[in-house]
Backbone as CSV, one residue per row, in Angstrom:
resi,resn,N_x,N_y,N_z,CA_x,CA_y,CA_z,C_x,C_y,C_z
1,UNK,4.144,-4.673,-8.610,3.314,-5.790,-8.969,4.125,-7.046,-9.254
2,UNK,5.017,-6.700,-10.200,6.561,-8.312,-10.260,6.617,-9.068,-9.131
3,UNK,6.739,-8.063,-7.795,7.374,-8.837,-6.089,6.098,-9.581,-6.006
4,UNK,5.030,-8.360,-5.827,3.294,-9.365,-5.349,3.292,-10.849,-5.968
5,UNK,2.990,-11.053,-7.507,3.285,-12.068,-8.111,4.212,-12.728,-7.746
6,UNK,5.432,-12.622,-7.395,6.501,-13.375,-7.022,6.313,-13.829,-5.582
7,UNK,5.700,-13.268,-4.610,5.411,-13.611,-3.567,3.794,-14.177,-3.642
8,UNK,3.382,-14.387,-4.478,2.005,-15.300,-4.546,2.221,-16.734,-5.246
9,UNK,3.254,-16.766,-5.703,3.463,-17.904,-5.940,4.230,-18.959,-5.308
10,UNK,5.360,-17.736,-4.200,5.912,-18.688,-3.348,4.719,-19.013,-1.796
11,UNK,3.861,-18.319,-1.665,2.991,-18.695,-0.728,2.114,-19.415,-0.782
12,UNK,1.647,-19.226,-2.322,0.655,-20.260,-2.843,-0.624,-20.031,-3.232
13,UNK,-0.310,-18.414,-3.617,-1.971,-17.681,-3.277,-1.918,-17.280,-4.670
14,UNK,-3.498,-17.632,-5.110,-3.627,-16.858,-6.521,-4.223,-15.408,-6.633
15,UNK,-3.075,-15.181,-7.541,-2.506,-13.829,-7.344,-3.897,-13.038,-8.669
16,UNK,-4.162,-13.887,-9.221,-5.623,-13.041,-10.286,-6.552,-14.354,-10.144
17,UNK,-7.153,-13.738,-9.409,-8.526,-14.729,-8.591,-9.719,-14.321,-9.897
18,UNK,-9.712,-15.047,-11.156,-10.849,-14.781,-11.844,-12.310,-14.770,-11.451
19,UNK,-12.434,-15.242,-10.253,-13.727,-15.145,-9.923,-13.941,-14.370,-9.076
20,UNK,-13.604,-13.559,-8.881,-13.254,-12.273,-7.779,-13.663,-11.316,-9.021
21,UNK,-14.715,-10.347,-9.103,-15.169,-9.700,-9.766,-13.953,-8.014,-9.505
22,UNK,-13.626,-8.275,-8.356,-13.106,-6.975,-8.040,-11.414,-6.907,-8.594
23,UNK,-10.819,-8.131,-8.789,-9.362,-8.353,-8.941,-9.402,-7.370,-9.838
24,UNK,-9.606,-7.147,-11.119,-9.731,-5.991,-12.109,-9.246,-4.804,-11.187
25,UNK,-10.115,-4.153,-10.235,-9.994,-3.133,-9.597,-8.984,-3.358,-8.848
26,UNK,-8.104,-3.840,-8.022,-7.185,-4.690,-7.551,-6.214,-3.713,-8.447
27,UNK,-6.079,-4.605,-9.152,-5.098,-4.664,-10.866,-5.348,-2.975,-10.699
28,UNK,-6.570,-2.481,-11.381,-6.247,-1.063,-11.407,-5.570,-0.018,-10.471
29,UNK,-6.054,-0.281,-9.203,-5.169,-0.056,-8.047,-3.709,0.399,-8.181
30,UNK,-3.060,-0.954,-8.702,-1.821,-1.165,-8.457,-1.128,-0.517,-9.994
31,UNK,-1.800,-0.430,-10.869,-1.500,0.333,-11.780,-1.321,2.056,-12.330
32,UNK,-2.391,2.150,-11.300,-2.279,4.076,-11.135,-1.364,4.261,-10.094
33,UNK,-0.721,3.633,-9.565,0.517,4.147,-8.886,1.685,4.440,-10.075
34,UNK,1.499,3.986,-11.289,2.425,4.451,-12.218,2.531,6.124,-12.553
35,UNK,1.171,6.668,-12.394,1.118,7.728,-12.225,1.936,8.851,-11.161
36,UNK,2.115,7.926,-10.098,2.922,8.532,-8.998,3.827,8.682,-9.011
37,UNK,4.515,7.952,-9.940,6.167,8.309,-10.769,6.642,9.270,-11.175
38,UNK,5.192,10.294,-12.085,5.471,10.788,-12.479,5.911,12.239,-11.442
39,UNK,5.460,12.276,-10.223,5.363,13.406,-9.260,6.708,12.968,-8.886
40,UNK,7.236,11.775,-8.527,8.524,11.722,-8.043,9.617,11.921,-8.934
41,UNK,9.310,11.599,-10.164,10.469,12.000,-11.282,10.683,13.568,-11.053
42,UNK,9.525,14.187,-10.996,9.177,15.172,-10.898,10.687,16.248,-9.697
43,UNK,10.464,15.406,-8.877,10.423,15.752,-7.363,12.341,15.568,-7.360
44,UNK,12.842,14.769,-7.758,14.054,14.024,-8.018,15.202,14.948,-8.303
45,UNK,15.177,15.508,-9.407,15.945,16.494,-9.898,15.869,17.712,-9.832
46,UNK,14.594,18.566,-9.264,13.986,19.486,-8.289,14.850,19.231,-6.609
47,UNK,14.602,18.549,-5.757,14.864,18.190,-4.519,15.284,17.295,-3.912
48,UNK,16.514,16.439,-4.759,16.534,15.228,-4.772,16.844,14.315,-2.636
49,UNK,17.437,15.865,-2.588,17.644,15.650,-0.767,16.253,14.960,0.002
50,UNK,15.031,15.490,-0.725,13.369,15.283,0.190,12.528,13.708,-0.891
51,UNK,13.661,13.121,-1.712,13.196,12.069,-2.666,12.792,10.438,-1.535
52,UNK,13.041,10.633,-0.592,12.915,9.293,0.356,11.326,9.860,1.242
53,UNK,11.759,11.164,1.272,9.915,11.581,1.786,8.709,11.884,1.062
54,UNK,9.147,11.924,0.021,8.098,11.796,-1.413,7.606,10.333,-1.247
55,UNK,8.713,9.229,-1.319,8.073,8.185,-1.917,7.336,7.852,-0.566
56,UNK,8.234,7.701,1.042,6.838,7.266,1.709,5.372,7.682,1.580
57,UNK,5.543,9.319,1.482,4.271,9.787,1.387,3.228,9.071,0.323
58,UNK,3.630,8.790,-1.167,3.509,8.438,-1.969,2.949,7.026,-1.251
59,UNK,3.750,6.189,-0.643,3.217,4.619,-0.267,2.245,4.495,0.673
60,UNK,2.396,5.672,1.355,0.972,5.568,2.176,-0.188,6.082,1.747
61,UNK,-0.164,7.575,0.794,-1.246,7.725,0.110,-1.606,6.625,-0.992
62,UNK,-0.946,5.593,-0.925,-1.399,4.753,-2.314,-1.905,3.498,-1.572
63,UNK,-2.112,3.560,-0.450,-2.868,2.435,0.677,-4.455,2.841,0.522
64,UNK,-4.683,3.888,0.497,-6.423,4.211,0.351,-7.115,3.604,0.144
65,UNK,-7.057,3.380,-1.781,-7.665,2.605,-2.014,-8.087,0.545,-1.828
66,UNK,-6.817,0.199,-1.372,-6.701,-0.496,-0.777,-7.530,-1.063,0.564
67,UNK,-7.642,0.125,1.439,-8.738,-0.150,2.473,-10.027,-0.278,2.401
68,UNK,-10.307,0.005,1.318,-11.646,0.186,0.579,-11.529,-1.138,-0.293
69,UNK,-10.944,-1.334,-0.655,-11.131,-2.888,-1.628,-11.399,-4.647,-0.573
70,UNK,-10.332,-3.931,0.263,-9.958,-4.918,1.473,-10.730,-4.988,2.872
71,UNK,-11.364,-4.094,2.344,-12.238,-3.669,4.204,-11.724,-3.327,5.361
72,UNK,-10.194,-3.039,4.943,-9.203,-2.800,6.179,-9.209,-1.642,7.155
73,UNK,-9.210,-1.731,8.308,-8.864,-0.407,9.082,-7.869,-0.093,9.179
74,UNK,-6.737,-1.162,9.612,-5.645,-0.999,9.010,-5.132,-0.236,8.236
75,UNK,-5.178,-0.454,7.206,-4.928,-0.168,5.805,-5.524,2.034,5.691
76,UNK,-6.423,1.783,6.155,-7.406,3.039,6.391,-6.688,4.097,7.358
77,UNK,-5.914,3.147,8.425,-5.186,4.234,9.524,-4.050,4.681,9.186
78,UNK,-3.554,3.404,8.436,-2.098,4.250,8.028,-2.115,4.826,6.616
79,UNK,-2.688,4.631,5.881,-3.119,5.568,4.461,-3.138,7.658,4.779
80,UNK,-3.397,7.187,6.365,-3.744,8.371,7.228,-1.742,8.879,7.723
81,UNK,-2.112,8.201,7.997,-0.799,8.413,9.389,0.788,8.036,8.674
82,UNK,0.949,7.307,7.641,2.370,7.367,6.816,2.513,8.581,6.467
83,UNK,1.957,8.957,5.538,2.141,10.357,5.306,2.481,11.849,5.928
84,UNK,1.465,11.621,6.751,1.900,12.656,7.903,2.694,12.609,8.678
85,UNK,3.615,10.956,9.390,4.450,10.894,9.576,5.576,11.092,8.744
86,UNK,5.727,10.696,7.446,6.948,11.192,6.229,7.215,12.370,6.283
87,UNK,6.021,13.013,6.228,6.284,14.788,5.943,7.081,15.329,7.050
88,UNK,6.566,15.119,8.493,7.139,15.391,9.799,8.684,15.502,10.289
89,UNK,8.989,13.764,9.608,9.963,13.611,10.075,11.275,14.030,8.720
90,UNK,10.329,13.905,7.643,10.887,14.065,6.083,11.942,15.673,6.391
91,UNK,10.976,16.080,6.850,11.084,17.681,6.829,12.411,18.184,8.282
92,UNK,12.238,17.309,9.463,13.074,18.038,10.627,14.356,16.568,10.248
93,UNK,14.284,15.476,9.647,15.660,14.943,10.128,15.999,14.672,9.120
94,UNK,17.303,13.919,9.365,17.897,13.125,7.653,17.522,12.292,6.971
95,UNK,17.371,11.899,5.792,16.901,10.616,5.553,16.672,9.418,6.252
96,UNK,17.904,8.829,6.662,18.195,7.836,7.046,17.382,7.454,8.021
97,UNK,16.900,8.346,8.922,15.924,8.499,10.000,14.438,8.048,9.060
98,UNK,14.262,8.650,8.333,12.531,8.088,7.986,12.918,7.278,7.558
99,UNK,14.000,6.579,6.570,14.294,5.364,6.371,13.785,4.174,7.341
100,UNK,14.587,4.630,8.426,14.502,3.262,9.593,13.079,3.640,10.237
101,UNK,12.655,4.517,10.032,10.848,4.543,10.848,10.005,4.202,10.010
102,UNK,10.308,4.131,8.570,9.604,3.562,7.646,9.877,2.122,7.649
103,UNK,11.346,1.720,7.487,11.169,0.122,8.190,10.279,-0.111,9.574
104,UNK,10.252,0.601,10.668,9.692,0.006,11.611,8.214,0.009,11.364
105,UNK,7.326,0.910,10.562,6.285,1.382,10.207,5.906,-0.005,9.269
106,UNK,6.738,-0.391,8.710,6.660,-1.787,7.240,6.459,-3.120,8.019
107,UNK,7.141,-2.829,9.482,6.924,-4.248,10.568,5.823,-4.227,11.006
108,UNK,5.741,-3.198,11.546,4.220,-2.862,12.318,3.257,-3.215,11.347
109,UNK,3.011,-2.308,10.424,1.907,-2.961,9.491,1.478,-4.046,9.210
110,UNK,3.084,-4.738,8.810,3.119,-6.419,8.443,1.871,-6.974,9.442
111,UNK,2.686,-6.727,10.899,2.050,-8.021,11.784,0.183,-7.388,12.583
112,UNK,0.151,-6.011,12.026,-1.157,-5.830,12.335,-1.928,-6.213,10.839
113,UNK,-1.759,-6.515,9.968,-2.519,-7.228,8.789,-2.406,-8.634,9.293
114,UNK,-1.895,-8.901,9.781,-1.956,-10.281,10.138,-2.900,-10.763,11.350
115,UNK,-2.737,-9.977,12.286,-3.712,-10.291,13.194,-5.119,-9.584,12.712
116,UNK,-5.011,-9.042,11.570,-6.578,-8.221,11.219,-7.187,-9.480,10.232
117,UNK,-6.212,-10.151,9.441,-6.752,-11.079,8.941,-6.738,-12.423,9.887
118,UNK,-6.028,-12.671,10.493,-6.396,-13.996,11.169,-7.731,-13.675,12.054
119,UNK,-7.584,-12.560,12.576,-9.329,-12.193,13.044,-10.811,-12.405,12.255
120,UNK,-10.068,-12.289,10.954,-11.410,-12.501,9.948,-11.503,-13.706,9.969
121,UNK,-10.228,-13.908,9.688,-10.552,-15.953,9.837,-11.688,-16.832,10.576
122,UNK,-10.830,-16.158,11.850,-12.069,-16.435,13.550,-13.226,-16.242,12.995
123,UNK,-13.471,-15.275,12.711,-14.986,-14.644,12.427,-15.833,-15.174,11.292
124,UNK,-15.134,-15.417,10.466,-15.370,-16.575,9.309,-15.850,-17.899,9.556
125,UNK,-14.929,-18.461,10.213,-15.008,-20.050,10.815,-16.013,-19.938,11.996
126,UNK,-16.260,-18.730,12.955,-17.311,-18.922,13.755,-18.958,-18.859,13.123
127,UNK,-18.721,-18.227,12.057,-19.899,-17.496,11.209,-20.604,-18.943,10.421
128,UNK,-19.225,-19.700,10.309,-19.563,-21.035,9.456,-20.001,-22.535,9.974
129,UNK,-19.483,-22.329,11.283,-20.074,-23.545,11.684,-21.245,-23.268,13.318
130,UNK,-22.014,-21.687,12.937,-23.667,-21.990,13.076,-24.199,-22.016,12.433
């Protein structure tokens, strides 16, 4: 939540939209992932070799709710598909490997939220001026 904030202020976006009834839920969101700590603390000193496939799993199961707040499909496909990719690859290669597919997975995402929201945009601005 520190980075989000820190990156809403260098973009320019308000980051607790009081009139957004849902930001609360937002906020809660991003707060029960504290809970998820506790499975990886967990997980750490148990298996510390499988600790890089915990947390993806962990970052994609913590997209869910997210798709549901956001209306995303996006958000909805890979909530799906991080995970099952982590475990896959968590399990047959070395770290370093889901490392860099989790970076490429962090690009991909990036620029399909982007074209999912500039689509809303379209759809917005067409919606608005009939």
């Amino acid at each position: 939540m520190p980075l989000a904030f820190l990156i809403s202020k260098i973009i320019r976006v308000d980051f607790q939209n009081k009139e957004n009834p849902l930001t609360n839920l937002g906020v809660l969101f991003s707060l029960n992932q504290m809970i998820y700590l506790i499975i990886a603390m967990w997980i750490y000193p148990t298996i510390p070799d499988k600790m890089l496939m915990v947390i993806a799993i962990i970052f994609g199961a913590h997209l869910l709710p997210y798709g549901w707040l956001y209306l995303s499909k996006i958000y909805m496909v890979l909530t799906i598909l991080i995970p099952i990719i982590a475990l896959i690859i968590g399990l047959n290669y070395d770290p370093y490997v889901l490392g860099l597919i989790m970076i490429l997975i962090e690009i991909v995402f990036s620029v399909l939220l982007f074209f999912e929201v500039k689509s809303l945009k379209e759809k917005t601005s067409l919606s608005d001026s009939k």
